[in-house]
C-alpha positions in Angstrom: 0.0 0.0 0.0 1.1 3.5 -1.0 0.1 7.2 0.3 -1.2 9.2 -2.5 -1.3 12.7 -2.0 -4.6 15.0 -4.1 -5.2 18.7 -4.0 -8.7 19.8 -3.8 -10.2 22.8 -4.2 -13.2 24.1 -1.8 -15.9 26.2 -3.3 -17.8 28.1 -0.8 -21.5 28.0 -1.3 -23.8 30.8 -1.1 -26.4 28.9 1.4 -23.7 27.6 3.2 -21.2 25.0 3.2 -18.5 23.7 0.7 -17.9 21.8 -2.5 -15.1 20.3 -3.0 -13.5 18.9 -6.3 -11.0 16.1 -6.4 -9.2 17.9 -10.0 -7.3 14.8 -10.5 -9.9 12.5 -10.4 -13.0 13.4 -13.0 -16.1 13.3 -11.5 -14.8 13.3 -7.5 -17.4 15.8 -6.2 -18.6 16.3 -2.5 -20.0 18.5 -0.2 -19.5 19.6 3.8 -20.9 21.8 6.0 -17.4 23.5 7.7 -14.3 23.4 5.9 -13.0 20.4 8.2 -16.1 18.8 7.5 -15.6 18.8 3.5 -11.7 18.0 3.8 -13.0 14.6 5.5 -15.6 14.1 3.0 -12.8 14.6 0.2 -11.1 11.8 1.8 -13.3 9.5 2.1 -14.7 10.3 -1.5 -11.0 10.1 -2.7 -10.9 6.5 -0.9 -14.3 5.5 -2.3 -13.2 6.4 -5.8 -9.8 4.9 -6.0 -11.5 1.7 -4.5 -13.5 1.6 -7.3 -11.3 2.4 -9.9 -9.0 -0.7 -8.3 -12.2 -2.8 -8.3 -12.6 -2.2 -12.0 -8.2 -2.5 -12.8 -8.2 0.8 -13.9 -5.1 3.0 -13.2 -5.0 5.3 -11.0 -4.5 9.1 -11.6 -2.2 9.9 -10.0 -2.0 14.3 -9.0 1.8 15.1 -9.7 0.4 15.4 -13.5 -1.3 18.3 -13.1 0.0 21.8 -13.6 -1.7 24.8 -11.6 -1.5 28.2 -12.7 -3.5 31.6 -11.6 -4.2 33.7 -14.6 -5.4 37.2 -14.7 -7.6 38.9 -16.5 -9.5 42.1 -17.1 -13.5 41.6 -17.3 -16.4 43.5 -16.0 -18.0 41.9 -13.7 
């Protein structure tokens, strides 16, 4: 057994709460309540997936082959 390490990113909701999306993984979605909340449910819906994706011999993703980058841009909003 290996550790594999995923960013997530956390979406604040307007009622409340957080979405979180698992880039790496297409389709890894979940939701939480508090920001510790969500980061748990990210686990165990990065667990869940990769379990499944095992189940079915699939390869795993794995998240070292993604590149992040912040771009800018002028709009009015």
């Amino acid at each position: 057994m290996q550790t594999l390490n995923y960013r997530i990113r956390l979406l604040k909701e307007d009622d409340g709460g957080y979405t979180v999306i698992v880039p790496a993984l297409p389709g890894c979605v979940t939701f939480g309540e508090t920001i510790d909340e969500a980061i748990a449910m990210a686990k165990e819906a990065i667990e869940g997936y990769i379990e499944t994706l095992n189940e079915l011999g699939k390869e795993v993703p794995k998240d070292n082959d993604i590149l992040e980058y912040t771009v800018s841009v002028e709009a009015h909003a």
